[in-house]
PDB file of N, H, CA, C and O in Angstrom:
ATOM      1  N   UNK A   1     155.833  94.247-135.616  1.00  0.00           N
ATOM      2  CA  UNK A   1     156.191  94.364-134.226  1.00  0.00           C
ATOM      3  C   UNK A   1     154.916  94.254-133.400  1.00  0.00           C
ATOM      4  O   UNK A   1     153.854  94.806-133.686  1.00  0.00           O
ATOM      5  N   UNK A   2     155.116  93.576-132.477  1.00  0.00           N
ATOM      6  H   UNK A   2     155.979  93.127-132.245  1.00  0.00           H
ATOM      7  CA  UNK A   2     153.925  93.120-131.545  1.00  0.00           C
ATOM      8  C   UNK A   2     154.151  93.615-130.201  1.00  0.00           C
ATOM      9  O   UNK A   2     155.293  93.503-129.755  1.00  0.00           O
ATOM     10  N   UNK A   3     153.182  94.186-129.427  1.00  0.00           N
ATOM     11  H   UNK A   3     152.254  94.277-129.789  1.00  0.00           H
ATOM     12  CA  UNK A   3     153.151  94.468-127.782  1.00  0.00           C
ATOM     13  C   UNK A   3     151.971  93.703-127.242  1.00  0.00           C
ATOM     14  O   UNK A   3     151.159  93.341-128.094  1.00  0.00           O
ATOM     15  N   UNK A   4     151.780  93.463-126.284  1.00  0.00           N
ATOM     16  H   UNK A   4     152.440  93.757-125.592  1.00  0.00           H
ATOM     17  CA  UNK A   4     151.143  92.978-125.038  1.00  0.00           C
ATOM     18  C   UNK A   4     150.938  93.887-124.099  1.00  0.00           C
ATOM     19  O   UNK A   4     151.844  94.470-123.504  1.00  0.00           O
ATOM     20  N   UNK A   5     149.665  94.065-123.905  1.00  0.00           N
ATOM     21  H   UNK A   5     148.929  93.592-124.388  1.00  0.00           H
ATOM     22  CA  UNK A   5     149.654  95.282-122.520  1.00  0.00           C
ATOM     23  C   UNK A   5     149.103  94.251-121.379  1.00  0.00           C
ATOM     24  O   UNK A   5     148.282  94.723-120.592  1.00  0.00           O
ATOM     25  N   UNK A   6     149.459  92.969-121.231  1.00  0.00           N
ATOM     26  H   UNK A   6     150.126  92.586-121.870  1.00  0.00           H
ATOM     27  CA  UNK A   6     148.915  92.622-120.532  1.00  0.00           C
ATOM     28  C   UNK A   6     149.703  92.414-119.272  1.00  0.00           C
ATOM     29  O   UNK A   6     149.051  91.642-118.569  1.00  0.00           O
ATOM     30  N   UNK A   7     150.358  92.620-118.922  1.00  0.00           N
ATOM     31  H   UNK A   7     150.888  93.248-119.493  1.00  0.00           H
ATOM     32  CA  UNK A   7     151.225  92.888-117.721  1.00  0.00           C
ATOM     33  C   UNK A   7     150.566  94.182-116.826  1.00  0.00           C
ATOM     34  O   UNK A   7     150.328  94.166-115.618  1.00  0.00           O
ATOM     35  N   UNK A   8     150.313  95.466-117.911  1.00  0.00           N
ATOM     36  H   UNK A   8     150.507  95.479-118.892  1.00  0.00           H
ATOM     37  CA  UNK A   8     149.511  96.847-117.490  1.00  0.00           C
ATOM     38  C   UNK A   8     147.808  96.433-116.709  1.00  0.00           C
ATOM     39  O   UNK A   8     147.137  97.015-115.857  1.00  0.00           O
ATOM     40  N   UNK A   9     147.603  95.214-117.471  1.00  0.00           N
ATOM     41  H   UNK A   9     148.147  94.741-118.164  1.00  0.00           H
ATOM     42  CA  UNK A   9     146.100  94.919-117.139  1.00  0.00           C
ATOM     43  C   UNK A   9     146.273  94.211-115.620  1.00  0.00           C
ATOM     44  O   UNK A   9     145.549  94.414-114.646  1.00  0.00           O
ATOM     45  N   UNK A  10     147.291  93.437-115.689  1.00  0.00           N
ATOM     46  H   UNK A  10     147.879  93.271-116.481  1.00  0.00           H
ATOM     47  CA  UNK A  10     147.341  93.025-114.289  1.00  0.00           C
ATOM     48  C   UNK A  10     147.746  93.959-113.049  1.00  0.00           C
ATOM     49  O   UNK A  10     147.392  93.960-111.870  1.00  0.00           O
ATOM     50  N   UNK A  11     148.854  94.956-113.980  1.00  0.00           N
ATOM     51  H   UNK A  11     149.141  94.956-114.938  1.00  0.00           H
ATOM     52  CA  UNK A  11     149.346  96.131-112.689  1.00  0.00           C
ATOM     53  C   UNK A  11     148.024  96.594-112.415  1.00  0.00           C
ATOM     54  O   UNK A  11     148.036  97.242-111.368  1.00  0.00           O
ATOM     55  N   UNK A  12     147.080  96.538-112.843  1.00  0.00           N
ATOM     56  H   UNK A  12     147.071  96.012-113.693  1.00  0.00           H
ATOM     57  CA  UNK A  12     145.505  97.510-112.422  1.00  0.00           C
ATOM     58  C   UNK A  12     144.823  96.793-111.810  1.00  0.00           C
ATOM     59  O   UNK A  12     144.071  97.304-110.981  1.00  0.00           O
ATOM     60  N   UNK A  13     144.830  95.270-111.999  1.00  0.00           N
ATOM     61  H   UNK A  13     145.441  94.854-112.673  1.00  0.00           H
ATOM     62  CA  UNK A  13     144.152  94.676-111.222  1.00  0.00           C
ATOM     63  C   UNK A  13     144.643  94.258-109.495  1.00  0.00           C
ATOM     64  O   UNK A  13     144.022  93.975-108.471  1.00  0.00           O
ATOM     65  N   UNK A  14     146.260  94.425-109.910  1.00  0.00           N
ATOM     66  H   UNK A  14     146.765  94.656-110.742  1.00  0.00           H
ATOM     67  CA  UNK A  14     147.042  94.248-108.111  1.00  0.00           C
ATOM     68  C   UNK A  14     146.589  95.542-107.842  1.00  0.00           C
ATOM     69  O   UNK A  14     145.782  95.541-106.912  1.00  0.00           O
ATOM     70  N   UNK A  15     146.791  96.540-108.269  1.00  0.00           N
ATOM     71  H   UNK A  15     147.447  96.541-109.024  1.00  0.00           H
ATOM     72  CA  UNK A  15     146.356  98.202-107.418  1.00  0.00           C
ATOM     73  C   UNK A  15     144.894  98.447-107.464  1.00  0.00           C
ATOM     74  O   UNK A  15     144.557  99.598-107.187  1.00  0.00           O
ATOM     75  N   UNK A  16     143.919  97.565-107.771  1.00  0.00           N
ATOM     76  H   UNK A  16     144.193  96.630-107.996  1.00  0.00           H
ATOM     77  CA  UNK A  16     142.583  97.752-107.873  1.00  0.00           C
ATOM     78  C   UNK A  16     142.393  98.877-108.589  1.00  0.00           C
ATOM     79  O   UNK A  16     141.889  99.786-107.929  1.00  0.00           O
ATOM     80  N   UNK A  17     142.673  99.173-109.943  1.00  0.00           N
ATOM     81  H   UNK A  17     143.082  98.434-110.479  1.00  0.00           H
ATOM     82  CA  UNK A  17     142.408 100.399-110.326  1.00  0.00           C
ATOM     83  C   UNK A  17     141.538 100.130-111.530  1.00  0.00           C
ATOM     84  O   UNK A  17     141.654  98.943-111.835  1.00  0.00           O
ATOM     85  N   UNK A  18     140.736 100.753-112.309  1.00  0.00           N
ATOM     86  H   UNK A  18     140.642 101.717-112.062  1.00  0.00           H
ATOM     87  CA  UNK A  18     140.122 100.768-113.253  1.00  0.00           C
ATOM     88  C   UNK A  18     140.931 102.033-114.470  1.00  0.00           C
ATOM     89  O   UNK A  18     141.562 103.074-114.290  1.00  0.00           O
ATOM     90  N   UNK A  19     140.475 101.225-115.761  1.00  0.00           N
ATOM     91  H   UNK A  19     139.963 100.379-115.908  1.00  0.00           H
ATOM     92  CA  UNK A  19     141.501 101.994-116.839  1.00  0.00           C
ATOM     93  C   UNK A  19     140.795 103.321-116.766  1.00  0.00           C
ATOM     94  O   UNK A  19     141.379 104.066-117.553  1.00  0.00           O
ATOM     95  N   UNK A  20     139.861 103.916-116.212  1.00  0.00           N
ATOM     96  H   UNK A  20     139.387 103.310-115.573  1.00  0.00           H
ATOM     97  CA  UNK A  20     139.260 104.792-115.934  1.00  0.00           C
ATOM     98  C   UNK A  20     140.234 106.148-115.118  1.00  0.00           C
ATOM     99  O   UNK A  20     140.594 107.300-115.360  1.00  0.00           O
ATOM    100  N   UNK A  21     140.375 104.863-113.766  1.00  0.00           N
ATOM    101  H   UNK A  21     140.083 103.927-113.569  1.00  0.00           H
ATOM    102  CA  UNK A  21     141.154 105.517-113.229  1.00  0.00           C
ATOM    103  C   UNK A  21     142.325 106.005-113.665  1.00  0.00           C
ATOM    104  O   UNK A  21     142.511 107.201-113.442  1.00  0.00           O
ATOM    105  N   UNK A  22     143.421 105.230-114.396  1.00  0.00           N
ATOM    106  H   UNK A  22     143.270 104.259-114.577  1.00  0.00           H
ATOM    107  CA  UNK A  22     144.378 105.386-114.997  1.00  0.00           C
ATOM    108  C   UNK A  22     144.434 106.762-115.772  1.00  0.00           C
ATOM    109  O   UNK A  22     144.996 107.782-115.375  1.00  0.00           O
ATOM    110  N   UNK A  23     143.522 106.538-117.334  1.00  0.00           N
ATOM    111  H   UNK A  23     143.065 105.709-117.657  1.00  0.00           H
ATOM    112  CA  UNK A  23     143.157 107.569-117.521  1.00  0.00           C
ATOM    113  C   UNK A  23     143.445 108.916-116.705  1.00  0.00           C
ATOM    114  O   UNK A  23     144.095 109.892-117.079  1.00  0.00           O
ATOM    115  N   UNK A  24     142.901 108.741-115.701  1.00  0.00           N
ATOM    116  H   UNK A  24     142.373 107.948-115.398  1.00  0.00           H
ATOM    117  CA  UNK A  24     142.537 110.630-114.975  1.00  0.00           C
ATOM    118  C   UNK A  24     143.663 110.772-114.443  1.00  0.00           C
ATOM    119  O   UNK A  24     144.167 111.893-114.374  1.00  0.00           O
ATOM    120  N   UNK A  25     144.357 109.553-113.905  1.00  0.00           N
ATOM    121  H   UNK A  25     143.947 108.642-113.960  1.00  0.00           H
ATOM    122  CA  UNK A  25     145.828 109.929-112.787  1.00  0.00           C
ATOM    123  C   UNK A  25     147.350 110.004-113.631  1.00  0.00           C
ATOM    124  O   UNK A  25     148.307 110.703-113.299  1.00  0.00           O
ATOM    125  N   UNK A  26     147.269 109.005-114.903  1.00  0.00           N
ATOM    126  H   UNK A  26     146.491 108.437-115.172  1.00  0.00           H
ATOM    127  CA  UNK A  26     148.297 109.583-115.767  1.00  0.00           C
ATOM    128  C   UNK A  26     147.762 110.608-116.897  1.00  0.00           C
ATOM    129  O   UNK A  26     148.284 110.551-118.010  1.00  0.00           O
ATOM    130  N   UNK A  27     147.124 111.188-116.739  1.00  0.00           N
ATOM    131  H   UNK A  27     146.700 111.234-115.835  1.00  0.00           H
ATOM    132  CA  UNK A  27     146.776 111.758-118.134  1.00  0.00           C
ATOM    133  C   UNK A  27     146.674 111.172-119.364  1.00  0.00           C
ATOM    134  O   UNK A  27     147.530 111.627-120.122  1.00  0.00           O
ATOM    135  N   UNK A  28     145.674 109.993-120.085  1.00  0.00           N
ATOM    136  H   UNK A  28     144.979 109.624-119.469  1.00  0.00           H
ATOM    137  CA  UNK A  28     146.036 109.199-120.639  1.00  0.00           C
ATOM    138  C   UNK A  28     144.814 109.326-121.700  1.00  0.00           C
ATOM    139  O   UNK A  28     143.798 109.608-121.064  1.00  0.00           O
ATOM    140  N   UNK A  29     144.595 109.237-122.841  1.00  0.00           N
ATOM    141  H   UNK A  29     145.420 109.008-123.357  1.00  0.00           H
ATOM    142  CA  UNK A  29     143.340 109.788-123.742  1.00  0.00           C
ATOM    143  C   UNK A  29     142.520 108.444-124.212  1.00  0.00           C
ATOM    144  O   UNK A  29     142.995 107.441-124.745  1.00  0.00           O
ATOM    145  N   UNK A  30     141.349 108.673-123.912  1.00  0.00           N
ATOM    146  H   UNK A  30     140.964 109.488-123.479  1.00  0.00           H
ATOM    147  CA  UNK A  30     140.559 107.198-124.401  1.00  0.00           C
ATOM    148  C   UNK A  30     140.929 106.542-125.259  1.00  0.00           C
ATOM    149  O   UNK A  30     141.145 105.333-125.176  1.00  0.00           O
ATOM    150  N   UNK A  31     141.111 107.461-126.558  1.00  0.00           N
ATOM    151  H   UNK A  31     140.936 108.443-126.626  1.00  0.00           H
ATOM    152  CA  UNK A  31     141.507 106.849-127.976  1.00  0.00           C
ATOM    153  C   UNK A  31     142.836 105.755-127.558  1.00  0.00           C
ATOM    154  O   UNK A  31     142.873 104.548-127.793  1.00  0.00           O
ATOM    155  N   UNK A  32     143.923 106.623-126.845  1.00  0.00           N
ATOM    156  H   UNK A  32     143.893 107.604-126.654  1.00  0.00           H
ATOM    157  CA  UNK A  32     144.959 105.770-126.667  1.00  0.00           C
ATOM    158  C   UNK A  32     144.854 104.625-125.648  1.00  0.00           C
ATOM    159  O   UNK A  32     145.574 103.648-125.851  1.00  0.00           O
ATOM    160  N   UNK A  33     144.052 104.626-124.585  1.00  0.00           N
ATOM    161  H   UNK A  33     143.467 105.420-124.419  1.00  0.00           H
ATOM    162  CA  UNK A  33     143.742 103.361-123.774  1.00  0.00           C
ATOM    163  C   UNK A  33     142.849 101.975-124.393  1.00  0.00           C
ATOM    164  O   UNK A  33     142.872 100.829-123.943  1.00  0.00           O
ATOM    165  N   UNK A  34     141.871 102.638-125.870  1.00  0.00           N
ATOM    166  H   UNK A  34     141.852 103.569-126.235  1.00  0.00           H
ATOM    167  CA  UNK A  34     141.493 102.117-126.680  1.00  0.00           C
ATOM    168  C   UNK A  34     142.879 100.845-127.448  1.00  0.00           C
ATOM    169  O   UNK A  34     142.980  99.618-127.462  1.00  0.00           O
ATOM    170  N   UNK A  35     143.685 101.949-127.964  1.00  0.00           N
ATOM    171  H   UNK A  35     143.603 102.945-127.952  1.00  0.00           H
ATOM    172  CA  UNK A  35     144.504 101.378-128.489  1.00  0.00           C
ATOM    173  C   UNK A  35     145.359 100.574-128.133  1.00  0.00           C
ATOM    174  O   UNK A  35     145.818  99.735-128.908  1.00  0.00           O
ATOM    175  N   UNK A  36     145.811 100.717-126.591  1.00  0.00           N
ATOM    176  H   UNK A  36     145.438 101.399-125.961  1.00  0.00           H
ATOM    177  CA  UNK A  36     146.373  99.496-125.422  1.00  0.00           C
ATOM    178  C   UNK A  36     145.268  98.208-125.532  1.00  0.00           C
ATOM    179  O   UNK A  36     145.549  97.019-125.682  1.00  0.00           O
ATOM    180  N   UNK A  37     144.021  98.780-125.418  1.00  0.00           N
ATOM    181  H   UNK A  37     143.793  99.746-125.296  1.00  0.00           H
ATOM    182  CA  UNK A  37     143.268  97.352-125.615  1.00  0.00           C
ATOM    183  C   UNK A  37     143.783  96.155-126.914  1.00  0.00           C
ATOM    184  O   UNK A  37     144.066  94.964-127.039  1.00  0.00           O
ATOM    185  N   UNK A  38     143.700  97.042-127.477  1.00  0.00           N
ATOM    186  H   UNK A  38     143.470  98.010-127.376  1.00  0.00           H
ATOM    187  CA  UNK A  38     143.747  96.177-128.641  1.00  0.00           C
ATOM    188  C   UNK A  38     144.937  95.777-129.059  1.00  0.00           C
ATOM    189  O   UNK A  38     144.897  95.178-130.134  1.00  0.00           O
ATOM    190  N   UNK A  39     146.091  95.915-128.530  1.00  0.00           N
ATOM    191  H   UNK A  39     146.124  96.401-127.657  1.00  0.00           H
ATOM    192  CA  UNK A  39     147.230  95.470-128.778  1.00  0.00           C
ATOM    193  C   UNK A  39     148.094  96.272-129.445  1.00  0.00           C
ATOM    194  O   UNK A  39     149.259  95.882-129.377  1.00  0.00           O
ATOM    195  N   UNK A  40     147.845  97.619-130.290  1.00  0.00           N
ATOM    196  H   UNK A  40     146.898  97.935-130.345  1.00  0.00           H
ATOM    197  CA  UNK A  40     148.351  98.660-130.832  1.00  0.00           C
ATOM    198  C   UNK A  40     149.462  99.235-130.505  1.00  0.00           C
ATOM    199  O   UNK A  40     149.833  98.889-129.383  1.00  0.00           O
ATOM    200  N   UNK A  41     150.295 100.132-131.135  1.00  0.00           N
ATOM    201  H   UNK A  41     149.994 100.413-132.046  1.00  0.00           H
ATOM    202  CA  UNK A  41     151.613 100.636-130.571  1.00  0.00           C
ATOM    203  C   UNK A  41     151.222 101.921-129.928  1.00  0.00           C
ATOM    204  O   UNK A  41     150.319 102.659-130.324  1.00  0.00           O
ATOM    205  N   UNK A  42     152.062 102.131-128.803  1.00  0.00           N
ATOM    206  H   UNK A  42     152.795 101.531-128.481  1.00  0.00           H
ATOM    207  CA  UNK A  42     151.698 103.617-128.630  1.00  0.00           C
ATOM    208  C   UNK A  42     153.101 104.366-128.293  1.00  0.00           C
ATOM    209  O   UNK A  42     154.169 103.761-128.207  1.00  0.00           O
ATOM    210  N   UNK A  43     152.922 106.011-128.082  1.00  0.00           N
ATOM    211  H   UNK A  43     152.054 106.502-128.152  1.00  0.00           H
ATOM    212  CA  UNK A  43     153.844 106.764-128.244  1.00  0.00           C
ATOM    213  C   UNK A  43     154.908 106.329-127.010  1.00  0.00           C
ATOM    214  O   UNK A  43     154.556 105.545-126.130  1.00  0.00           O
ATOM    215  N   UNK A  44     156.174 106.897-127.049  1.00  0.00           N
ATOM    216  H   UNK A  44     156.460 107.534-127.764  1.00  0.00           H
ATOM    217  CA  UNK A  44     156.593 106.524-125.832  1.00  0.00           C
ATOM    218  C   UNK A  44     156.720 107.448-124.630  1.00  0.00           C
ATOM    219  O   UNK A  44     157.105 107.284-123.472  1.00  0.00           O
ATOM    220  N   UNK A  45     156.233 108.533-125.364  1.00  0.00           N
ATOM    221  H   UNK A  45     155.920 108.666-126.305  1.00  0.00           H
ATOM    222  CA  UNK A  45     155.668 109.380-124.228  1.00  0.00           C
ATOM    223  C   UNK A  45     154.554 108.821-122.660  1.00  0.00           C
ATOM    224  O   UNK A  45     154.540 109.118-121.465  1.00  0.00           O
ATOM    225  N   UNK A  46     153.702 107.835-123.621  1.00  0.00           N
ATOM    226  H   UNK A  46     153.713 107.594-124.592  1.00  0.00           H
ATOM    227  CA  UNK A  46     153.000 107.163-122.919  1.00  0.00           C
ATOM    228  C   UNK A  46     153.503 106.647-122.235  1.00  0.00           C
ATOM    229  O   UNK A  46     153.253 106.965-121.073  1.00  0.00           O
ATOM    230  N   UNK A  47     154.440 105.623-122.439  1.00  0.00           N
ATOM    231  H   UNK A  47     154.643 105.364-123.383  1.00  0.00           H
ATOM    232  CA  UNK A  47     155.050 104.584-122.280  1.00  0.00           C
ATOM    233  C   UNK A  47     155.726 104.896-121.097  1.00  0.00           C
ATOM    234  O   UNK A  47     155.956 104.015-120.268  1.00  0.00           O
ATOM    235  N   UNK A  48     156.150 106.332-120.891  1.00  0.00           N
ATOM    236  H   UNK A  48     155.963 107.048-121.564  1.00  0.00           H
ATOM    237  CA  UNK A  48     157.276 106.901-119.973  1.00  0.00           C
ATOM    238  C   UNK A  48     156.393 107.434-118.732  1.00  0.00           C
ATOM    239  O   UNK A  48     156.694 107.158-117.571  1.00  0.00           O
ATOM    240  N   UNK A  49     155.175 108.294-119.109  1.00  0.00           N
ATOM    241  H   UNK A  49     154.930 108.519-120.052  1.00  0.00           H
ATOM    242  CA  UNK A  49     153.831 108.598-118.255  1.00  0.00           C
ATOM    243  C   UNK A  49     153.536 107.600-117.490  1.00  0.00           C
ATOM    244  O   UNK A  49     153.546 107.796-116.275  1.00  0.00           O
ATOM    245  N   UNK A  50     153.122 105.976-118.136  1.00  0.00           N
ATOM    246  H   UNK A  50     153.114 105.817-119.124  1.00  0.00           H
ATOM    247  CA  UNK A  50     152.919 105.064-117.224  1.00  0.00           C
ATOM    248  C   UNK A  50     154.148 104.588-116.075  1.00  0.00           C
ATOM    249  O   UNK A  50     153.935 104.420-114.874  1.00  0.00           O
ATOM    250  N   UNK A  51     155.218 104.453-116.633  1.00  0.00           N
ATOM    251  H   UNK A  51     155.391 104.589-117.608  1.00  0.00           H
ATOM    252  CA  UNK A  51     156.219 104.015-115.922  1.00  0.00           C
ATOM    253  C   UNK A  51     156.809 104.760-114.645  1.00  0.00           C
ATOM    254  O   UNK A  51     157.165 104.242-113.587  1.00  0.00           O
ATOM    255  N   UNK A  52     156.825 106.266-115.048  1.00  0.00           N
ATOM    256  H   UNK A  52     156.535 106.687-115.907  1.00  0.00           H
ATOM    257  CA  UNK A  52     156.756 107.441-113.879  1.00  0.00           C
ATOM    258  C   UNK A  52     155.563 107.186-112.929  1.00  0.00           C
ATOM    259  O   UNK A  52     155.738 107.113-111.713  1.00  0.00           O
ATOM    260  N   UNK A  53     154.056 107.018-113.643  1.00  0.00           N
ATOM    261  H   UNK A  53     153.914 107.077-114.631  1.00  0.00           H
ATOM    262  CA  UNK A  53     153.063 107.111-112.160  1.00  0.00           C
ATOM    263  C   UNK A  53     152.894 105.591-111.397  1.00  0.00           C
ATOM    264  O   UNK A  53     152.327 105.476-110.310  1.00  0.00           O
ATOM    265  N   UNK A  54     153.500 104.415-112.172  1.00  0.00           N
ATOM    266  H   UNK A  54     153.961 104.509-113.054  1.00  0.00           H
ATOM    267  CA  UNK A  54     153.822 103.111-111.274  1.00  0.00           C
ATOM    268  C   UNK A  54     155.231 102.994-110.872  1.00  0.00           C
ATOM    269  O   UNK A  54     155.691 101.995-110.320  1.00  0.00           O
ATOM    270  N   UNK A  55     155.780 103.860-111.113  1.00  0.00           N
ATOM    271  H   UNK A  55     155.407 104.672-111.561  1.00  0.00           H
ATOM    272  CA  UNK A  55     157.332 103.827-110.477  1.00  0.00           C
ATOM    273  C   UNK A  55     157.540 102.244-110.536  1.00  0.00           C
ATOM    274  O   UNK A  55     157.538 101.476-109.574  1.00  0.00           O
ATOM    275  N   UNK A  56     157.775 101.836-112.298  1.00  0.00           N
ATOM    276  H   UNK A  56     157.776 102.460-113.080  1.00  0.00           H
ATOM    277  CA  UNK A  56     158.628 100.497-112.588  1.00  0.00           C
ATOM    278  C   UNK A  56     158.911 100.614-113.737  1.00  0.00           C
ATOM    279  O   UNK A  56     158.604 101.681-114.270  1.00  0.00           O
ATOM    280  N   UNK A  57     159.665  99.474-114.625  1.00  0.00           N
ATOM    281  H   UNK A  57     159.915  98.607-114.192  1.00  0.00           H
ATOM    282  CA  UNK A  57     159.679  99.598-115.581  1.00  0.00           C
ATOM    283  C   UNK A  57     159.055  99.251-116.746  1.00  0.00           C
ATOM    284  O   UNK A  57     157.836  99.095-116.813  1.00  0.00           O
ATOM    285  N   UNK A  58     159.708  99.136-117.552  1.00  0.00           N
ATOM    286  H   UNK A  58     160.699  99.263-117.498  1.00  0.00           H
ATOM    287  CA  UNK A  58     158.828  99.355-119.342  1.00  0.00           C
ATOM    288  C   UNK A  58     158.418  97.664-119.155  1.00  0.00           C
ATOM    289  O   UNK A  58     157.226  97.498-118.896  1.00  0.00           O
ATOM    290  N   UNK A  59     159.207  96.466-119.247  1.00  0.00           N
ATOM    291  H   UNK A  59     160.175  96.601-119.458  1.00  0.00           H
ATOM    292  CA  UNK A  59     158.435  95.002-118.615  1.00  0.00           C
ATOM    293  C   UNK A  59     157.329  94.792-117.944  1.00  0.00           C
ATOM    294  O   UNK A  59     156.502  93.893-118.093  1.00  0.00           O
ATOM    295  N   UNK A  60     157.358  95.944-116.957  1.00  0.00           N
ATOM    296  H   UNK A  60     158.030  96.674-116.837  1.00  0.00           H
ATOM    297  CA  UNK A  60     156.332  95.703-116.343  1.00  0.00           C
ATOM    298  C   UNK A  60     154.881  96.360-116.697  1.00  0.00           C
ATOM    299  O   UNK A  60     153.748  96.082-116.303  1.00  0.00           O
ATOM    300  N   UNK A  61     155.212  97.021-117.303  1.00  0.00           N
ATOM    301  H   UNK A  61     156.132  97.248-117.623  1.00  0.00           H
ATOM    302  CA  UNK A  61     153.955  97.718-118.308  1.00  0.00           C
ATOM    303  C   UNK A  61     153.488  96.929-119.856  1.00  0.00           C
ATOM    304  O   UNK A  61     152.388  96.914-120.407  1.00  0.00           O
ATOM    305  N   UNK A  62     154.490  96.452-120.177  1.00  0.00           N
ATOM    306  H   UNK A  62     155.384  96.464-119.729  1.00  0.00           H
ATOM    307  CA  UNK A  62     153.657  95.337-121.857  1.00  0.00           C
ATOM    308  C   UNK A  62     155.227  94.681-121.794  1.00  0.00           C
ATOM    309  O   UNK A  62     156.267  94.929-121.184  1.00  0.00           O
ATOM    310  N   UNK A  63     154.696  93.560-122.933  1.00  0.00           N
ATOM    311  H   UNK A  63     153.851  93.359-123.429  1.00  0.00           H
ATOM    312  CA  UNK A  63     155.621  92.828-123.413  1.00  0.00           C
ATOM    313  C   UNK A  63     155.637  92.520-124.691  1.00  0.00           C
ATOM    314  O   UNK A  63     154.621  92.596-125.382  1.00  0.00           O
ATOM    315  N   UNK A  64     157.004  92.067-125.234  1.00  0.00           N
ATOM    316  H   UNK A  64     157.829  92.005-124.674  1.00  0.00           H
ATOM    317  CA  UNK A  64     157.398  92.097-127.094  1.00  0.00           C
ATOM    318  C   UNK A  64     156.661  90.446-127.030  1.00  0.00           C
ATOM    319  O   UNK A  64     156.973  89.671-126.126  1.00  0.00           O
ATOM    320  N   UNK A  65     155.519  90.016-128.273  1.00  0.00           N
ATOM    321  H   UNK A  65     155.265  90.646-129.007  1.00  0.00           H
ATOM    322  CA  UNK A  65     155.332  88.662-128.598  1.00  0.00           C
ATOM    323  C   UNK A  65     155.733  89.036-130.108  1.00  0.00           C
ATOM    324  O   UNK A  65     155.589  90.113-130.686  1.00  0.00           O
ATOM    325  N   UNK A  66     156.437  87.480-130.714  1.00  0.00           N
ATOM    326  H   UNK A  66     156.553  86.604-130.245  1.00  0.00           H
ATOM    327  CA  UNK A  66     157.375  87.164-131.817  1.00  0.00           C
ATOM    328  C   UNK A  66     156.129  87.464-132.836  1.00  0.00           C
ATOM    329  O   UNK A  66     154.934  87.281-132.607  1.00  0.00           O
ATOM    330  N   UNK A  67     156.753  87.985-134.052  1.00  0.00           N
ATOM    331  H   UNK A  67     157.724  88.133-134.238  1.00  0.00           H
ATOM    332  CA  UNK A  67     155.939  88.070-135.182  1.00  0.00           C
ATOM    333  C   UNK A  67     155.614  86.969-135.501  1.00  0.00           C
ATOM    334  O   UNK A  67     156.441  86.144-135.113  1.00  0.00           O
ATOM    335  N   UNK A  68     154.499  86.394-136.221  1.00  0.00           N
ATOM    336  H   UNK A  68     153.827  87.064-136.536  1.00  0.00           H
ATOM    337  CA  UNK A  68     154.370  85.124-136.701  1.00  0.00           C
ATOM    338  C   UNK A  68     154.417  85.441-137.987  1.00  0.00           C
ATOM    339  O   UNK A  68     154.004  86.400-138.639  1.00  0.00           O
ATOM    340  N   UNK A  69     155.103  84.283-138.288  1.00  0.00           N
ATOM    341  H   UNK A  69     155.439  83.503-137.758  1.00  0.00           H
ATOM    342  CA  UNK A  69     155.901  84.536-140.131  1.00  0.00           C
ATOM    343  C   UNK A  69     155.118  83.449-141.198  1.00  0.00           C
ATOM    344  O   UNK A  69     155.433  83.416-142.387  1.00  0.00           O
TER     345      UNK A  69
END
């Protein structure tokens, strides 16, 4: 299973925010913003944290890319 946080990278770049910022305003732990970098899964706790402090949805925070077989 594959995610994309790159939809999240752009929501930061329309709100001028730095993952820094993010971090401090959702409560969000390096290790795990680490792990958004890199394409990794994360909890959906997270998932729900981000979506509550951008008031949108889960699309607009990452996207599913197809396994390659």
């Amino acid at each position: 299973m594959s995610f994309s946080y790159k939809p999240l990278w752009k929501l930061l770049i329309d709100r001028d925010m730095s993952k820094k910022d993010l971090m401090a305003y959702a409560d969000i732990s390096k290790s795990t913003m680490d792990k958004m970098g890199r394409g990794e899964q994360v909890s959906l706790e997270i998932i729900n944290r981000l979506c509550n402090f951008f008031d949108c949805n889960v699309e607009d925070i990452l996207s599913h890319c197809k396994d390659e077989e």
